[in-house]
N, C-alpha and C positions, 0 to 999 in steps of 0.2 A: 504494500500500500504506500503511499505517493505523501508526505506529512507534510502539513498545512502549517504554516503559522501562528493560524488559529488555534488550532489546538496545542501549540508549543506556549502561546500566550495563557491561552486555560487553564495551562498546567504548571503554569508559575507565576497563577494567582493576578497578572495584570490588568484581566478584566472577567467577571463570573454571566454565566446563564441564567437569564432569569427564569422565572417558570414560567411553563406553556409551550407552544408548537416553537418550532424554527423552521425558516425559511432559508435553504441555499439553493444559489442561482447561478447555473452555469458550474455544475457540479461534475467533475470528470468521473470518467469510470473508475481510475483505480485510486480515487482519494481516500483518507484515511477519514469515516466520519463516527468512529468510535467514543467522541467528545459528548454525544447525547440519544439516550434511548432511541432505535429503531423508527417507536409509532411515535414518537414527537417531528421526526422530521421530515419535510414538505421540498422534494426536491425537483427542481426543472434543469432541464436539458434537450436544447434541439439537434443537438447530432448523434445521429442515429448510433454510433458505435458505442457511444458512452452511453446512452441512455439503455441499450440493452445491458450494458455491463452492470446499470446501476440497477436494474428492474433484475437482471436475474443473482444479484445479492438482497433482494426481497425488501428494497426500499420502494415506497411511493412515491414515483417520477412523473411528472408530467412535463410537455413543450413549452408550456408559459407560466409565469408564476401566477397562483391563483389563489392559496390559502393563507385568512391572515396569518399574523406570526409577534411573539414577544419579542424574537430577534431573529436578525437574517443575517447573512454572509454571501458576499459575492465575490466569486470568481473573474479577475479581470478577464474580458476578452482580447486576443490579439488586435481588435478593432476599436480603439478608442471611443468614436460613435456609439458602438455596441455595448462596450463597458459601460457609457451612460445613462443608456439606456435602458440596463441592469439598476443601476442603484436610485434611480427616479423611481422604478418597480418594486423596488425594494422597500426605498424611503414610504412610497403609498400604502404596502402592505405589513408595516410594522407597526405595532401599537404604540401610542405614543407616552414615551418612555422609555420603551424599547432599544435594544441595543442594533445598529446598526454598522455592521463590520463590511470592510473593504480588502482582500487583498489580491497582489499582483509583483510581477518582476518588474526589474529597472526596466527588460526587453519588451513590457508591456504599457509601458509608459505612465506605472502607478504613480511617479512624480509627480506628474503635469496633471493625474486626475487628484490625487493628495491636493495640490495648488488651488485646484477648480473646488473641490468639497468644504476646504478650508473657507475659500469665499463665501459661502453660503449656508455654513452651519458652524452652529458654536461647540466647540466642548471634543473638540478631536484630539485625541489620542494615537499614539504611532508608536510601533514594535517593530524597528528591521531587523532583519535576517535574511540572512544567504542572498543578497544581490538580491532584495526584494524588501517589498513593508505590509504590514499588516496595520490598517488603521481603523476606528470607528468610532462614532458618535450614539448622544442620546437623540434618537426620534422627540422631533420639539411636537408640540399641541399642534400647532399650524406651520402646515410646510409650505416651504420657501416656494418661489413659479420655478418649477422646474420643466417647462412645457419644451424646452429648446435640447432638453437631454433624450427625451424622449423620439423613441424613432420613427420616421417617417417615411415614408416610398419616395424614392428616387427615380427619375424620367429621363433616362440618356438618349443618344442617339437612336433614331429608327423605330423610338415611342415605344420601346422597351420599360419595365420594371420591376426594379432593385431595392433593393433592405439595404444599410450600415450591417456591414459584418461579414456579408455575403463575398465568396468568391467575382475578383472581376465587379463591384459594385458601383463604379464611379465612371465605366465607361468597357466598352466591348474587348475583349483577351485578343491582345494580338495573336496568340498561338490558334485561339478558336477562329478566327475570321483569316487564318491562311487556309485550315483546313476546309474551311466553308468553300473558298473558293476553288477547291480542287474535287469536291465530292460528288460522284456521278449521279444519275437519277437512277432511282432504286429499286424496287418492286418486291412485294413481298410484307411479311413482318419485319418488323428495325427495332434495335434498342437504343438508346444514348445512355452508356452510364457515364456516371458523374454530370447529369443535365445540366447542372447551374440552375440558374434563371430562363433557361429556355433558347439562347441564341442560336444554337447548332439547330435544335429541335424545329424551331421553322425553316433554318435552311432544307430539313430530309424531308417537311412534310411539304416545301413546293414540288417532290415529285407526284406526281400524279400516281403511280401504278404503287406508291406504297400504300398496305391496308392494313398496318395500326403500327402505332409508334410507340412505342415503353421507356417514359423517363424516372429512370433512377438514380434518385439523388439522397445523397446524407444529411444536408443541412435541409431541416423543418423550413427557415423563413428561405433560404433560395428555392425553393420546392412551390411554395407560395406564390411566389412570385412569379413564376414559371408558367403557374394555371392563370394566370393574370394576362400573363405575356401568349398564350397558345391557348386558340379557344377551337381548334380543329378538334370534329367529333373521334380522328382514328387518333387523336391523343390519350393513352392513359398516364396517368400520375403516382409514382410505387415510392414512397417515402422508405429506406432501405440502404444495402449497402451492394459491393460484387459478392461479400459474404454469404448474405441472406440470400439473393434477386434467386429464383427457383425457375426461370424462364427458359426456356430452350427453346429450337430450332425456327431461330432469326432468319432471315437470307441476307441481314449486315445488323452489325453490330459499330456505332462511332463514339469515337472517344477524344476525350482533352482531359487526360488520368491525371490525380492530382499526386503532387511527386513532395510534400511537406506534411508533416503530423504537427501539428502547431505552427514553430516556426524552426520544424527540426527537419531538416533533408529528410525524406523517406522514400528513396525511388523503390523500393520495395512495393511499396502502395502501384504504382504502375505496370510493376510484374505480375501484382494477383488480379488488374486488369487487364491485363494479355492472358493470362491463362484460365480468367473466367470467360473471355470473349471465345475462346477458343472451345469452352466446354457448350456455348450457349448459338455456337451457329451450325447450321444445315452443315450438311460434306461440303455445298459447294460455294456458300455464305463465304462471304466477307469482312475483316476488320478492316474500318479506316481508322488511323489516329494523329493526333500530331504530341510532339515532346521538344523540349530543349531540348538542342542538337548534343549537349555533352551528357544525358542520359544515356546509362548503358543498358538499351533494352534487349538492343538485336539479337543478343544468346536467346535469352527467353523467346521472342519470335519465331528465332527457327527451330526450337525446340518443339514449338505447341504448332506450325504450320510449315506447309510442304511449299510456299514460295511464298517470299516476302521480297516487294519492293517500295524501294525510297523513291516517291513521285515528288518530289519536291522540300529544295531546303533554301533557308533564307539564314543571315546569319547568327539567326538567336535559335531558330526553329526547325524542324523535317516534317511531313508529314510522310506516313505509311500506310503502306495496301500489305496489308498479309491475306493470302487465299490458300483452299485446300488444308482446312484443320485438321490438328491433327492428336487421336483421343489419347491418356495417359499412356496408355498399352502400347500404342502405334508410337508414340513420342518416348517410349524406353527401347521399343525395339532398335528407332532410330537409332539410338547413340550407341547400342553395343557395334 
């Protein structure tokens, strides 16, 4: 388990639980949340890999925070907007009096949120530790306008919409809009894992001959967004992961795999994308994807498919056609 500051503060007395429910927002799967009984605490989480982690450790998760609470604790997001839009949710759903705790790393920009909470509530308190701080306040009787923290839909280019927090929120993924422009017309079932908010998914469904499109996505609000953004009836919407997704015989499967676990390199994550793509298409389906050109996928590629070509690389990006899948059996025979 992953330890919190919080409960390092807990446990050396520098600030106590009061009684009644808790509320933590943005709660990872392997956190340590031993600090208070089971049925007292009220946990949300919208990505999907942590939220099953937390639900099959037999806590009560939900996607948005909803139950009040004597105190709450939030998790910073890597997304600043997003953090704020935690502790506005937070600061609403704590009683007042209540304790109101914050924390995050320097890499998450807890400073500059510490700076901004400072502004607008009294009585902060601060515990660093490990390249990070833990800070929190008493919930006053009346709270402060905090209407500007709170998150709002975003409207980019091509009348698209976007959350704070979401992959790609503030404007279209260059890696997704090279692949857009190289992807043939389709026919058939299609998947998009890793949807996003939807960009790619209207590119597959201006083919005519496709007859339903499956986007699977991890993040709850880019997922949102997404049904926002694509109102085609062969649209479905699978909130999920490549782990979960139980879909098979696509005739393409397209991708822009995300290659970070936080803000931690993970191209890992893009290899169980190629090898789920590969378990989830027809014999004679298709992967499209694109990646930064210094991801080393290609081994994985020709492992899971009997020909893979690079159609196209720019100097940040490649995009790839892999055809002729190929099943675990068949891909061990290969390499003896």
């Amino acid at each position: 388990m992953t330890d919190t500051r919080f409960s390092l503060a807990l446990e050396q007395g520098l600030l106590a639980l009061p009684d009644g429910d808790i509320a933590v927002l943005n709660a990872a799967g392997d956190m340590d949340l031993s600090f208070a009984a089971p049925e007292r605490m009220h946990l949300s989480q919208s990505f999907y890999p942590d939220h099953t982690a937390l639900t099959s450790r037999g806590f009560s998760v939900s996607v948005k925070p909803a139950q009040p609470a004597a105190a709450s604790l939030v998790l910073c997001h890597r997304s600043k907007p997003a953090t704020f839009d935690l502790i506005a949710r937070a600061a609403e759903l704590t009683a007042a009096g209540g304790i109101v705790a914050v924390e995050g790393a320097k890499t998450d920009g807890v400073e500059s949120v510490l700076k901004a909470v400072r502004a607008r509530f009294d009585g902060v308190e601060v515990y660093s530790k490990a390249h990070g701080k833990l800070f929190w306040f008493p919930r006053p009787d009346t709270l402060p306008d905090l209407f500007d923290w709170q998150a709002k839909p975003i409207t980019i280019d091509g009348g698209f919409t976007t959350y704070p927090g979401v992959f790609s929120s503030d404007g279209i993924d260059k890696g997704s809009a090279l692949l857009a422009q190289h992807l043939p017309d389709f026919k058939g079932p299609v998947a998009d894992l890793g949807a996003g908010w939807g960009y790619l998914a209207r590119k597959i469904l201006s083919s005519e001959g496709v007859t339903t499109l499956d986007l699977i996505e991890a993040d709850h609000h880019a997922l949102e967004a997404a049904k926002l953004n694509i109102s085609d009836a062969r649209a479905a919407f699978h909130w999920g992961d490549v782990t979960y997704h139980t879909g098979k015989n696509y005739a393409a499967v397209v991708s822009n795999p995300p290659f970070h676990l936080g803000r931690k390199p993970a191209p890992e994550l893009g290899q169980m994308f190629i090898r789920r793509a590969a378990d989830m298409l027809m014999p004679k389906g298709q992967f499209w994807m694109v990646a930064n050109r210094n991801l080393p996928y290609e081994q994985t590629l020709n492992e899971r498919f009997g020909q893979v070509d690079t159609i196209a690389q720019t100097a940040g990006f490649k995009v790839i056609c892999a055809r002729r899948p190929l099943s675990l059996s068949q891909a061990a025979r290969t390499k003896r």
